[in-house]
C-alpha positions in Angstrom: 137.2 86.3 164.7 137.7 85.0 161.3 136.5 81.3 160.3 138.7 78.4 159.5 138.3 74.9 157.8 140.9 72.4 158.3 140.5 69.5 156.4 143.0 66.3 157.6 143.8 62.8 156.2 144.6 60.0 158.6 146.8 57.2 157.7 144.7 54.7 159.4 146.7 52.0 160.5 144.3 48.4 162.0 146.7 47.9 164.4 145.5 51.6 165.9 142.3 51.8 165.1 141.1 51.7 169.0 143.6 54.8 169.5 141.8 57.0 167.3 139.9 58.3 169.5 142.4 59.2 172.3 144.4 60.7 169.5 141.9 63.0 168.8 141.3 64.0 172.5 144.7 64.8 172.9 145.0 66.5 169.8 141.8 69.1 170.9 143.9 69.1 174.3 147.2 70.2 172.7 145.4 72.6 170.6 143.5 74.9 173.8 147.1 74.6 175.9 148.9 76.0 173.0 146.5 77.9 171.1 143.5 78.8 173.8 141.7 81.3 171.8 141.0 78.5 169.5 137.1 78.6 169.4 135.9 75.2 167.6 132.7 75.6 165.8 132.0 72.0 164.3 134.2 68.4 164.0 133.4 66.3 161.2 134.2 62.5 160.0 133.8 63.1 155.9 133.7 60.9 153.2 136.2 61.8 150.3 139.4 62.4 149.7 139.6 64.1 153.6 139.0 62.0 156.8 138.2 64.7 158.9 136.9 68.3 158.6 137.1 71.1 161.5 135.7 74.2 161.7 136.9 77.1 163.8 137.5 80.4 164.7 141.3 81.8 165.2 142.4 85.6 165.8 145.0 85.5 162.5 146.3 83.6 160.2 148.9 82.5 162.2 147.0 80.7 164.9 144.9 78.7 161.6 148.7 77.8 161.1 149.0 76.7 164.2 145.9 74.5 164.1 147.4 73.1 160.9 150.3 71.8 162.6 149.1 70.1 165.4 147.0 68.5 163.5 149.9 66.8 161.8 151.7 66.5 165.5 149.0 64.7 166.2 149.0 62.0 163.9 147.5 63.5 160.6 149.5 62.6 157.3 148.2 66.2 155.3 146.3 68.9 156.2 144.6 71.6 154.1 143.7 75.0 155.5 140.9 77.0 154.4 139.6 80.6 155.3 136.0 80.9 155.0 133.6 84.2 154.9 130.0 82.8 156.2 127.3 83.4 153.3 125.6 86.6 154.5 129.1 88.3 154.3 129.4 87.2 151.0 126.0 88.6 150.1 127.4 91.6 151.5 130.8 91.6 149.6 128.7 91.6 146.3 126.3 94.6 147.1 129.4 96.7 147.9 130.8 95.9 144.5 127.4 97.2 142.4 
């Protein structure tokens, strides 16, 4: 399946602060009962201009869409979606073009 990056920005309120991490449960939650071929490969808190960075693999396009906007049902205030081709198909990519 092809490999995603989300990258998401959370408008971190003090007040909710303790809720952030029952936001993200429910978030992964809402994510396999809409989307269950979702198959997450890595979760990330980043420095930089992006809170949080995800990693996973989705059977289009469409599902990475998906991904994108639960992610902002759930509380994110911008997400970015990236597809990604893993180094060694890369390498790959480049000896097909000599």
């Amino acid at each position: 399946m092809p490999l995603y990056i989300l990258a998401t920005r959370i408008d971190f309120d003090q007040n909710d602060l303790a809720k952030r991490k029952e936001q993200g449960k429910q978030f992964l939650e809402l994510v396999k009962e809409k989307i269950p071929n979702i198959k997450w490969i890595a979760h990330y808190a980043i420095l930089g201009p992006y809170d949080f960075l995800d990693i996973f693999e989705a059977k289009d396009e469409a599902e990475a869409a998906k991904v994108s906007l639960l992610s902002r049902a759930a509380g994110a205030t911008f997400a970015e979606s990236w597809t990604a081709i893993p180094y060694s198909e890369f390498l790959n990519l480049l000896d097909e073009l000599k």
